[in-house]
PDB file of N, CA, C and O in Angstrom:
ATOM      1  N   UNK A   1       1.869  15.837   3.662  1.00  0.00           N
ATOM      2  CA  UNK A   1       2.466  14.564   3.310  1.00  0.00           C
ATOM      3  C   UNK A   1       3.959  14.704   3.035  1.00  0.00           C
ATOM      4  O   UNK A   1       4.724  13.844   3.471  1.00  0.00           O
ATOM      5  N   UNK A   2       4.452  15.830   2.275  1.00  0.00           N
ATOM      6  CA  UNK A   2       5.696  16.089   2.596  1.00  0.00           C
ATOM      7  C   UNK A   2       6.897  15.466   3.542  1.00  0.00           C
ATOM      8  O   UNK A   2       8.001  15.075   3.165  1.00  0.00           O
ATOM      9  N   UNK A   3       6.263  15.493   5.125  1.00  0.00           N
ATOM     10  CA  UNK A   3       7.005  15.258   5.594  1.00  0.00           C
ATOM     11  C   UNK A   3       7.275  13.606   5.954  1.00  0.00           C
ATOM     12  O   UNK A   3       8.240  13.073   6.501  1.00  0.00           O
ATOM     13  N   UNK A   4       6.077  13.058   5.444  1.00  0.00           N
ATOM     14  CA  UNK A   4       5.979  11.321   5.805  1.00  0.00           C
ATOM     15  C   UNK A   4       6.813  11.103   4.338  1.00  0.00           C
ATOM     16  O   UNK A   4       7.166   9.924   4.354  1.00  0.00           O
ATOM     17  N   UNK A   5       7.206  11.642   3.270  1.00  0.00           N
ATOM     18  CA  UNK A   5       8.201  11.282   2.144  1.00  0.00           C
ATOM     19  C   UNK A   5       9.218  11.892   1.861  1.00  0.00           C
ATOM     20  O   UNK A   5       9.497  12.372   0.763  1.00  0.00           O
ATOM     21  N   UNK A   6       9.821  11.915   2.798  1.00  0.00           N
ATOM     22  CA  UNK A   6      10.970  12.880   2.187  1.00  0.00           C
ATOM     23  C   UNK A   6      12.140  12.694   1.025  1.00  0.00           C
ATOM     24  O   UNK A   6      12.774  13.635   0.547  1.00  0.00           O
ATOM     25  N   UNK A   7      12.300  11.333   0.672  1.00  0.00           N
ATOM     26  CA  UNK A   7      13.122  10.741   0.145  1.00  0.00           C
ATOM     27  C   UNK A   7      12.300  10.483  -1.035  1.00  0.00           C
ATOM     28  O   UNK A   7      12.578   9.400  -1.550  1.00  0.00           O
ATOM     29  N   UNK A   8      11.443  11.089  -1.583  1.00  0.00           N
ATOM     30  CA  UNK A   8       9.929  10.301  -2.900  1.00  0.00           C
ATOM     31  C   UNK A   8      10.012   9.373  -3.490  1.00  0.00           C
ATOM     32  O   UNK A   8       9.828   9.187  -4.693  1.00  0.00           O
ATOM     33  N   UNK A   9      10.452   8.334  -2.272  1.00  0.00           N
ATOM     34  CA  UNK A   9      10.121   7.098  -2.629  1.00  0.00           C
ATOM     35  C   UNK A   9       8.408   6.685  -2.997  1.00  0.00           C
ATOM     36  O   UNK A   9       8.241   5.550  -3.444  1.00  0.00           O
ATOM     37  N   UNK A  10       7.597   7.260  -2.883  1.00  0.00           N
ATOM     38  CA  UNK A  10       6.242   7.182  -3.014  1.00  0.00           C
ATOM     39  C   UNK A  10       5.666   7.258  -4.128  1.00  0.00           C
ATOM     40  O   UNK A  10       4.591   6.765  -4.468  1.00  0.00           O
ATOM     41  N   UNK A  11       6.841   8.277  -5.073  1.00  0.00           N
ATOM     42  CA  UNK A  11       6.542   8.944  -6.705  1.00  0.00           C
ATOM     43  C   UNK A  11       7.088   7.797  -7.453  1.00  0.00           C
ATOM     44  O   UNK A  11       7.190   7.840  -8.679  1.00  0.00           O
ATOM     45  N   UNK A  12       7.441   6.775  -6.755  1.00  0.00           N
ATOM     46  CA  UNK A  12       8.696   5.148  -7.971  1.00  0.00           C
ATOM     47  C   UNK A  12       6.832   4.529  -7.819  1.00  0.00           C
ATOM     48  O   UNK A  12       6.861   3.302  -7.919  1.00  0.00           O
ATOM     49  N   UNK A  13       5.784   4.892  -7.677  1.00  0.00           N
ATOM     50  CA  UNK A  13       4.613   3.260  -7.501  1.00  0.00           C
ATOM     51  C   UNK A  13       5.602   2.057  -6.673  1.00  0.00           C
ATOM     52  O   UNK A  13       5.607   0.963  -7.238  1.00  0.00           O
ATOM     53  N   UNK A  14       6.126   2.122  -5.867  1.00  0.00           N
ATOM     54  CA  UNK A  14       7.017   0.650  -5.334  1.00  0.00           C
ATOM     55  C   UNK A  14       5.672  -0.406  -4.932  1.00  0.00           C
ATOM     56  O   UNK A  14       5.801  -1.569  -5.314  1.00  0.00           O
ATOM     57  N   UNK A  15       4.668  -0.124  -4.340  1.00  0.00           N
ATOM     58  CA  UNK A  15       3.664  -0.942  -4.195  1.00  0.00           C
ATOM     59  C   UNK A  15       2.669  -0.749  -5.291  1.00  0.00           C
ATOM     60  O   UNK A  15       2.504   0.172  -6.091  1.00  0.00           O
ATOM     61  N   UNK A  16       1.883  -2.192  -5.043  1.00  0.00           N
ATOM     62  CA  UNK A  16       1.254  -2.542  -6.288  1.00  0.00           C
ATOM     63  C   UNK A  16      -0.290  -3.534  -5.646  1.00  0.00           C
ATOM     64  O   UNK A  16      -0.325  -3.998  -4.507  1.00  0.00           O
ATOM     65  N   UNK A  17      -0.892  -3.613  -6.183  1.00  0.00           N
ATOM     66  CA  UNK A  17      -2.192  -4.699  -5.002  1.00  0.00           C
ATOM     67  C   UNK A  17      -3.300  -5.155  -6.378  1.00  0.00           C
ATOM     68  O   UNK A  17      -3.734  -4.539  -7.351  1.00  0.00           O
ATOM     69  N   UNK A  18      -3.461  -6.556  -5.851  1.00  0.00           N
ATOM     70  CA  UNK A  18      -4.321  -6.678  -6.418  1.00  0.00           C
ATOM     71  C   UNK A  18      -6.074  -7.669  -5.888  1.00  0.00           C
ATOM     72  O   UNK A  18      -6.228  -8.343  -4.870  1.00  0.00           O
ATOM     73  N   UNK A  19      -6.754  -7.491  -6.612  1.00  0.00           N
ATOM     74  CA  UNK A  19      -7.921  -7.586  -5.535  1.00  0.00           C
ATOM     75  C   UNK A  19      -8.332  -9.034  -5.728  1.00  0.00           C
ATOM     76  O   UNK A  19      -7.521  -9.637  -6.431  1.00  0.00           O
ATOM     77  N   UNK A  20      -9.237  -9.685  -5.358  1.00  0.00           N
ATOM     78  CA  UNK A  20      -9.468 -11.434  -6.087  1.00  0.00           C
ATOM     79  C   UNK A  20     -11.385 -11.147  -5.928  1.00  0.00           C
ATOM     80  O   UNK A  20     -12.040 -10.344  -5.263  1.00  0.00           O
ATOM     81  N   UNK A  21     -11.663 -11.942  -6.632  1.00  0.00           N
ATOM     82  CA  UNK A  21     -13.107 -12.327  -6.648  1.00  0.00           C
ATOM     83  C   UNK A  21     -13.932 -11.939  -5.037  1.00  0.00           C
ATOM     84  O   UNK A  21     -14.678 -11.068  -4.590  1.00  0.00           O
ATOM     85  N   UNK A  22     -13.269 -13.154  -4.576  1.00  0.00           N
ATOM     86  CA  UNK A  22     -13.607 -13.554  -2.837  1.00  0.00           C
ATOM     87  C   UNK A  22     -13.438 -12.139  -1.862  1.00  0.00           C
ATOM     88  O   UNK A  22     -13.992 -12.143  -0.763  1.00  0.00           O
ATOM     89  N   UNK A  23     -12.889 -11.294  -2.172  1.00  0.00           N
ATOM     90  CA  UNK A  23     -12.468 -10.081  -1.327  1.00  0.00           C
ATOM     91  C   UNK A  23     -11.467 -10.013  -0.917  1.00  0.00           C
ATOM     92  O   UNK A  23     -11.465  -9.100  -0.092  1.00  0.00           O
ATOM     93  N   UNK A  24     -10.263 -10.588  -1.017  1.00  0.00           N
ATOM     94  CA  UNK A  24      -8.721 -10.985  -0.591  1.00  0.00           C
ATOM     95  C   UNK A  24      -8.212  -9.235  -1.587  1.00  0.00           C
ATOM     96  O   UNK A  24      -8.935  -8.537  -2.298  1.00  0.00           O
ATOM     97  N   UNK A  25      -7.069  -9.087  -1.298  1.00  0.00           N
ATOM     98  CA  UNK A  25      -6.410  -7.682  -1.833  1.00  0.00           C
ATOM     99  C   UNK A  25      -4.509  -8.669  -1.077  1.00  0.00           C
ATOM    100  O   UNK A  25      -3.954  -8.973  -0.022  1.00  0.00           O
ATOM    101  N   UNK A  26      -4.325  -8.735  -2.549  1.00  0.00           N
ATOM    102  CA  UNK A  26      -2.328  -9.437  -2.262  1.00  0.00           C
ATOM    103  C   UNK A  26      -1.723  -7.868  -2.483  1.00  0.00           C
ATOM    104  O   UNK A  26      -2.065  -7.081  -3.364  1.00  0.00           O
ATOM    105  N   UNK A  27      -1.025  -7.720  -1.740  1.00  0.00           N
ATOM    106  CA  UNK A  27       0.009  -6.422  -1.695  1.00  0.00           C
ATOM    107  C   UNK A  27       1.058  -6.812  -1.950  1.00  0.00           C
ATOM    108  O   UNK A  27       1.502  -7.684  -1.203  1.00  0.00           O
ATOM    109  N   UNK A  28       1.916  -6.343  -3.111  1.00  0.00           N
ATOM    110  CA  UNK A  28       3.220  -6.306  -3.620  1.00  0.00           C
ATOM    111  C   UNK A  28       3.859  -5.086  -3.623  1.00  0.00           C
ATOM    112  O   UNK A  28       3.358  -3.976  -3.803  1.00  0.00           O
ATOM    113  N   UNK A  29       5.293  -5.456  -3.354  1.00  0.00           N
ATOM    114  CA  UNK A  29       6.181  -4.687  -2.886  1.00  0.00           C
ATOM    115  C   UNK A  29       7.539  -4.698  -4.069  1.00  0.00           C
ATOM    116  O   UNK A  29       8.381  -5.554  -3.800  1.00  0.00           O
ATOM    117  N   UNK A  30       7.784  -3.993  -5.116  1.00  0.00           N
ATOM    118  CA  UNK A  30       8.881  -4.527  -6.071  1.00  0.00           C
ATOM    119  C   UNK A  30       8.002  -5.933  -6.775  1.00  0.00           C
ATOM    120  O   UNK A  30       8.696  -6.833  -7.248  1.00  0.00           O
ATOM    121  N   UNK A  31       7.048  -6.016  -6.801  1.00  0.00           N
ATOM    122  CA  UNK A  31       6.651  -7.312  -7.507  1.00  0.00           C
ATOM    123  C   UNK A  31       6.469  -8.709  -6.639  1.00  0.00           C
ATOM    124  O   UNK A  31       5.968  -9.812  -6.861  1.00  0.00           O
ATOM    125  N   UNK A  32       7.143  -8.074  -5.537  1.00  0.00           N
ATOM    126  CA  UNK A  32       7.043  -9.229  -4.499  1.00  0.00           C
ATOM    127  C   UNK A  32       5.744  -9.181  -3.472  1.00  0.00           C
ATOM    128  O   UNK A  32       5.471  -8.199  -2.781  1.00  0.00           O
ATOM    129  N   UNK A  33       5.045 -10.333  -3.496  1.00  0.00           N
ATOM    130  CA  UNK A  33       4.144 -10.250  -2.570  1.00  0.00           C
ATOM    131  C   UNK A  33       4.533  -9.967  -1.440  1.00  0.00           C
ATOM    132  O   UNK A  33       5.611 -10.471  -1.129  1.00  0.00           O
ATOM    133  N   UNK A  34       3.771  -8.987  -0.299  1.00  0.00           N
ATOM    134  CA  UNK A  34       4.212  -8.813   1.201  1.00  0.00           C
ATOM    135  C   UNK A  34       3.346  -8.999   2.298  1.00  0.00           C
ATOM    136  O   UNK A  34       3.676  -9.111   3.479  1.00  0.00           O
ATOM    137  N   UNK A  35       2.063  -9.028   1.753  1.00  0.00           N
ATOM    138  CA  UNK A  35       0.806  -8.981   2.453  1.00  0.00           C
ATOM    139  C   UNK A  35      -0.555  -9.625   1.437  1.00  0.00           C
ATOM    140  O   UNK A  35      -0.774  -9.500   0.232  1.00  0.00           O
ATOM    141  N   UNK A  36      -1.389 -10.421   2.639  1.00  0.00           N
ATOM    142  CA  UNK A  36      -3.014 -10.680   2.366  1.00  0.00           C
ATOM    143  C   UNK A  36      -3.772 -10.186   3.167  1.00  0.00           C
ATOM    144  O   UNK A  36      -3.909 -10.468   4.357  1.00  0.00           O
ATOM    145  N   UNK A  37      -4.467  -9.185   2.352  1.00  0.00           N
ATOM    146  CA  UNK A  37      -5.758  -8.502   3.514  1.00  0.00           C
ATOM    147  C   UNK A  37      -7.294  -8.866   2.811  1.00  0.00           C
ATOM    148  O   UNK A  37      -7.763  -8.680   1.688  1.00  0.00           O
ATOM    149  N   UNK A  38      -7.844  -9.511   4.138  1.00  0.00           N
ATOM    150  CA  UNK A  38      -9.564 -10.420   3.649  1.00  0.00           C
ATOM    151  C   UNK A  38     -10.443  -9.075   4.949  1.00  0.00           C
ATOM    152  O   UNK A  38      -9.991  -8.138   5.607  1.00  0.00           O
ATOM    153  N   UNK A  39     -11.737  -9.637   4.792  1.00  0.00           N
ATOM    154  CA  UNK A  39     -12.443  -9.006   5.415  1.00  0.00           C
ATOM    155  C   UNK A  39     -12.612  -7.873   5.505  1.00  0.00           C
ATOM    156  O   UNK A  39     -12.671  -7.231   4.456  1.00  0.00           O
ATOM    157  N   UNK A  40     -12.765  -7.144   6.858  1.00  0.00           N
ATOM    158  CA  UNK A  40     -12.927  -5.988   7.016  1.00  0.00           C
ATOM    159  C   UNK A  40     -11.526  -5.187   6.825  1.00  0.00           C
ATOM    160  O   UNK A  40     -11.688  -4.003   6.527  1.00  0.00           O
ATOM    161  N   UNK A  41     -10.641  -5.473   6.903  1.00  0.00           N
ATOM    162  CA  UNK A  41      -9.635  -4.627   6.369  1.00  0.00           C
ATOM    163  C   UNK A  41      -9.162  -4.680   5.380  1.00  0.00           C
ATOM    164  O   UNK A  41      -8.211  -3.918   5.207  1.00  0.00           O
ATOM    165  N   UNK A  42      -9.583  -5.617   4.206  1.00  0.00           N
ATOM    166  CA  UNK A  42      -9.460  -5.169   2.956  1.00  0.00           C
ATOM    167  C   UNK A  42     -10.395  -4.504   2.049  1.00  0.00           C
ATOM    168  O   UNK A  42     -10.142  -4.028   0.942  1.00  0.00           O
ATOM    169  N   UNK A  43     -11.776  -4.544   2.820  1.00  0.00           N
ATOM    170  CA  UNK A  43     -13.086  -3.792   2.939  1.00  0.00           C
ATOM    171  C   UNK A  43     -12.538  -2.224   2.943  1.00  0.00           C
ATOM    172  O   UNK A  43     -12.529  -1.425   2.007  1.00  0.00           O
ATOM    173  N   UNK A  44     -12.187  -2.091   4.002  1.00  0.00           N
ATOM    174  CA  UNK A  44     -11.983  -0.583   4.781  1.00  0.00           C
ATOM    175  C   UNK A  44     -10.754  -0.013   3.513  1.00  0.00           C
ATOM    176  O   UNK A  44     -11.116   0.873   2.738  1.00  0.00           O
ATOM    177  N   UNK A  45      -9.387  -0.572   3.404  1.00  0.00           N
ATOM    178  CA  UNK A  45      -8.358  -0.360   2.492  1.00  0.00           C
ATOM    179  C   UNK A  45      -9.009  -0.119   1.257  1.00  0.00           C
ATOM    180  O   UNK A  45      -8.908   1.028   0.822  1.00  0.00           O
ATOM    181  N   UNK A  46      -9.794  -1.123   0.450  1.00  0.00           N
ATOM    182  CA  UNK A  46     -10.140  -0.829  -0.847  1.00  0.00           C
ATOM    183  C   UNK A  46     -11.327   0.703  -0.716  1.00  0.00           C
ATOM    184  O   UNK A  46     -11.314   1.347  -1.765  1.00  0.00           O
ATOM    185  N   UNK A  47     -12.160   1.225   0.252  1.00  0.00           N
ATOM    186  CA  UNK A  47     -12.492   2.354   0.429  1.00  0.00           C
ATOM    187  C   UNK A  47     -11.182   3.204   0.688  1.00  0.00           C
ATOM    188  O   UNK A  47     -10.967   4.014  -0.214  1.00  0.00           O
ATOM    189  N   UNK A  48     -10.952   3.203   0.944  1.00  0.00           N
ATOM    190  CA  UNK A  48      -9.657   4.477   1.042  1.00  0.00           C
ATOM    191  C   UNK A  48      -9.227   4.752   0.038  1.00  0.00           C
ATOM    192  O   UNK A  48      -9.302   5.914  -0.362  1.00  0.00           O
ATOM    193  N   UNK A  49      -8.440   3.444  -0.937  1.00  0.00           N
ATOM    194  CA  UNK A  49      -7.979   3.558  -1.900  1.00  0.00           C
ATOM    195  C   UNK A  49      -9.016   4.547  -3.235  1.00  0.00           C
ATOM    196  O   UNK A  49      -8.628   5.292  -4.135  1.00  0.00           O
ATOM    197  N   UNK A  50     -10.130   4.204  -2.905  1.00  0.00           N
ATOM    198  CA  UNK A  50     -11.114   4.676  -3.894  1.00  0.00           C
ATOM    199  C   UNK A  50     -10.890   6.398  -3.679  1.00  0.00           C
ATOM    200  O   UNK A  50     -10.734   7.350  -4.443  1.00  0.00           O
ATOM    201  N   UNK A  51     -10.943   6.274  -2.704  1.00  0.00           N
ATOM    202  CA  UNK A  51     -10.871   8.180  -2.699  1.00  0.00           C
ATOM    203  C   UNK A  51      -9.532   8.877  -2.895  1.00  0.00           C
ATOM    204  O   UNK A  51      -9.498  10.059  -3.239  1.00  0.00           O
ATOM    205  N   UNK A  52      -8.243   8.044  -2.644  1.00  0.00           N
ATOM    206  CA  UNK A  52      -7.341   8.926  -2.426  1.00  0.00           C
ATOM    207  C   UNK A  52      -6.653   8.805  -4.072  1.00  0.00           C
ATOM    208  O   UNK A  52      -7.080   8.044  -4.940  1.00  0.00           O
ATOM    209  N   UNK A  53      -5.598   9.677  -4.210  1.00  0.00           N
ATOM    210  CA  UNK A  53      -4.387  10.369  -5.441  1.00  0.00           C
ATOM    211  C   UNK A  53      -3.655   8.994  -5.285  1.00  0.00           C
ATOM    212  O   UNK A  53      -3.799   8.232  -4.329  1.00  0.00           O
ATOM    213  N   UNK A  54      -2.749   8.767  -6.504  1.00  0.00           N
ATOM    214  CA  UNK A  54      -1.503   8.122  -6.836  1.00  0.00           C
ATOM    215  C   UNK A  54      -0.871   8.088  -5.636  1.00  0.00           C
ATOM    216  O   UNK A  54      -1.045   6.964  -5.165  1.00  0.00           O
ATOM    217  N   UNK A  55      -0.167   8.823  -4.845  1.00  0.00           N
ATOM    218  CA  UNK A  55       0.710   9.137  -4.070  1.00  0.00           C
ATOM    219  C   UNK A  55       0.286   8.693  -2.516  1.00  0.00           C
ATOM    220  O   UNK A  55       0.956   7.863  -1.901  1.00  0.00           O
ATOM    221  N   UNK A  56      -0.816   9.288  -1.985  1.00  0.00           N
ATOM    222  CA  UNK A  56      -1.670   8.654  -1.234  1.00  0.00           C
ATOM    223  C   UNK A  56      -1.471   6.989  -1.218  1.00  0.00           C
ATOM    224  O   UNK A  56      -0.676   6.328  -0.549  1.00  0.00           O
ATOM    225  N   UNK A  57      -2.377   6.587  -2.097  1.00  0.00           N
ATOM    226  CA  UNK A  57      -2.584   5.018  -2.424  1.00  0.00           C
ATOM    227  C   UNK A  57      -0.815   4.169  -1.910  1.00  0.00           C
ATOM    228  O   UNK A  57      -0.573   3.267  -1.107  1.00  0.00           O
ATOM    229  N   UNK A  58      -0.312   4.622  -2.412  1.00  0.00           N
ATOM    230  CA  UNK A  58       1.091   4.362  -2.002  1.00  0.00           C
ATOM    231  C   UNK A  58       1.846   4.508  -0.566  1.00  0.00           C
ATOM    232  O   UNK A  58       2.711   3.846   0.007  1.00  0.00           O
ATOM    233  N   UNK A  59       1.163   5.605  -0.277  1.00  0.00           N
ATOM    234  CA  UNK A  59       1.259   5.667   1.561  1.00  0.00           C
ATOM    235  C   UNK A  59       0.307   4.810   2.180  1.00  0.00           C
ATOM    236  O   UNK A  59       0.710   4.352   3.250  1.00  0.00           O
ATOM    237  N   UNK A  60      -0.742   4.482   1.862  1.00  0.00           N
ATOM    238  CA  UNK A  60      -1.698   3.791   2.657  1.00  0.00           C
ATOM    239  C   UNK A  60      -1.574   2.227   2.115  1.00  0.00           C
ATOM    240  O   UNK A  60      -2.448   1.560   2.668  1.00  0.00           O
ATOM    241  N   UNK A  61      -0.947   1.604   1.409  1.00  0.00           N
ATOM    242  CA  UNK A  61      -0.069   0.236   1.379  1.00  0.00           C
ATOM    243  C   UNK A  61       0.753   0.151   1.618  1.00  0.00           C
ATOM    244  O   UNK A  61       0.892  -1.054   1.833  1.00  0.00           O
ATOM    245  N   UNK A  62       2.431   1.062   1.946  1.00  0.00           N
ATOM    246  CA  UNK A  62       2.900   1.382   2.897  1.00  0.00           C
ATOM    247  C   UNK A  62       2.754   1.175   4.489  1.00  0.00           C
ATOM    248  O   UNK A  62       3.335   0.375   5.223  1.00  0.00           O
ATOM    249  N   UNK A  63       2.069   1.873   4.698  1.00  0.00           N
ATOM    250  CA  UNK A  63       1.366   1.820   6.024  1.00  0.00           C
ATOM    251  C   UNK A  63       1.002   0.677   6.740  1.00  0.00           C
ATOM    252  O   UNK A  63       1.331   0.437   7.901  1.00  0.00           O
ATOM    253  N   UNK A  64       0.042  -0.295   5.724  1.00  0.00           N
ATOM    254  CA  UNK A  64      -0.947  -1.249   5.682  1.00  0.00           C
ATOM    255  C   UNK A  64       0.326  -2.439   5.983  1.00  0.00           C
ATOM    256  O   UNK A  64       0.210  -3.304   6.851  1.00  0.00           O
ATOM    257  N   UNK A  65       1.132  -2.343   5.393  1.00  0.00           N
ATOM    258  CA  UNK A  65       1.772  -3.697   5.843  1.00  0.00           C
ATOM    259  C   UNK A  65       2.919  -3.666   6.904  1.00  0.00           C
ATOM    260  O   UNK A  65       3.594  -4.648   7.213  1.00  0.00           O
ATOM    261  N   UNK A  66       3.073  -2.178   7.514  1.00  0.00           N
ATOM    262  CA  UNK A  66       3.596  -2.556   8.597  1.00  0.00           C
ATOM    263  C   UNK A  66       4.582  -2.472   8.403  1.00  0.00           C
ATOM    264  O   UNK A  66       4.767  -1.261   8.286  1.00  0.00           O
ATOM    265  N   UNK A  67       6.216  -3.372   8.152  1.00  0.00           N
ATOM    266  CA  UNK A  67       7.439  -3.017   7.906  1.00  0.00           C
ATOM    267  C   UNK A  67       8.074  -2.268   7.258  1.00  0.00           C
ATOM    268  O   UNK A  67       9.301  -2.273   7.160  1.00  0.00           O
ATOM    269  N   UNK A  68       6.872  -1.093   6.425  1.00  0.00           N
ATOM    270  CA  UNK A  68       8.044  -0.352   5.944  1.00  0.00           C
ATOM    271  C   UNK A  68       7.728   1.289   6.455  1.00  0.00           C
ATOM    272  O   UNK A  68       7.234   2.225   5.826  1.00  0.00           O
ATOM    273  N   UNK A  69       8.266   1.194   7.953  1.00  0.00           N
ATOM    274  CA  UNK A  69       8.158   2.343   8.269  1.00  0.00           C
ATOM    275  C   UNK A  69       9.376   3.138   8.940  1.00  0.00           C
ATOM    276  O   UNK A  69       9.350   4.308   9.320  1.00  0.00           O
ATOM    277  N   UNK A  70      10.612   2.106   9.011  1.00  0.00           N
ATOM    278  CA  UNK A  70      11.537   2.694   8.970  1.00  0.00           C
ATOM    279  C   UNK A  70      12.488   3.528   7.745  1.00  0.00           C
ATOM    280  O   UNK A  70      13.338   4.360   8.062  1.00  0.00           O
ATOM    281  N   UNK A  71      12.312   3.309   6.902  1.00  0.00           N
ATOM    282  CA  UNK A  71      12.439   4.047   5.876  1.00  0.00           C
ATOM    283  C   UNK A  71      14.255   3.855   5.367  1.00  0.00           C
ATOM    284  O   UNK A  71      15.125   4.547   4.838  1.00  0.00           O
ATOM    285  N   UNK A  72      14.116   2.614   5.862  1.00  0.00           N
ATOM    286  CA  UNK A  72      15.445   2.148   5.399  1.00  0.00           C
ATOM    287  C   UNK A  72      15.687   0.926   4.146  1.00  0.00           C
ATOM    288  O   UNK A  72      16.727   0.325   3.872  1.00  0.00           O
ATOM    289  N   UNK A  73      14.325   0.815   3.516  1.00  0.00           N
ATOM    290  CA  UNK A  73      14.444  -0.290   2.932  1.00  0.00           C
ATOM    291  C   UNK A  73      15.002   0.146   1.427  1.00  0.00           C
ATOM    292  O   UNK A  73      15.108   1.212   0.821  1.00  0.00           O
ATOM    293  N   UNK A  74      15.267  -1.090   1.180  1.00  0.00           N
ATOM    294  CA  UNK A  74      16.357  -1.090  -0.642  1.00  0.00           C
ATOM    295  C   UNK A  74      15.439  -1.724  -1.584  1.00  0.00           C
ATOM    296  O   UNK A  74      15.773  -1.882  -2.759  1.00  0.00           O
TER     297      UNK A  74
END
């Protein structure tokens, strides 16, 4: 994993999620919402999340929403 963080931006928690009754999971970014994941991919995400570390969890909401993979964001 090293090399997918080089900058440890991953060690600040910058993402944050939270889950709802219905199965919805809102992904925040700085406090800001960025994403809604229902169904099977918030199914599949909330398993992942269950197994993986602090640091992990943070790469795989990362990931999950897609724009932040240039690694230029502020």
């Amino acid at each position: 994993m090293s090399n997918v963080d080089k900058r440890n931006k991953l060690d600040e928690q910058i993402f944050s999620y939270r889950t709802t009754k219905d199965g919805k999971i809102f992904i925040y970014w700085y406090d800001k919402q960025v994403k809604i994941l229902k169904g099977k991919q918030a199914s599949k995400l909330l398993l992942k999340i269950s197994r993986a570390d602090k640091k992990e969890k943070q790469l795989l909401l990362a990931k999950i929403t897609e724009n932040f993979k240039k690694g230029n964001e502020k």
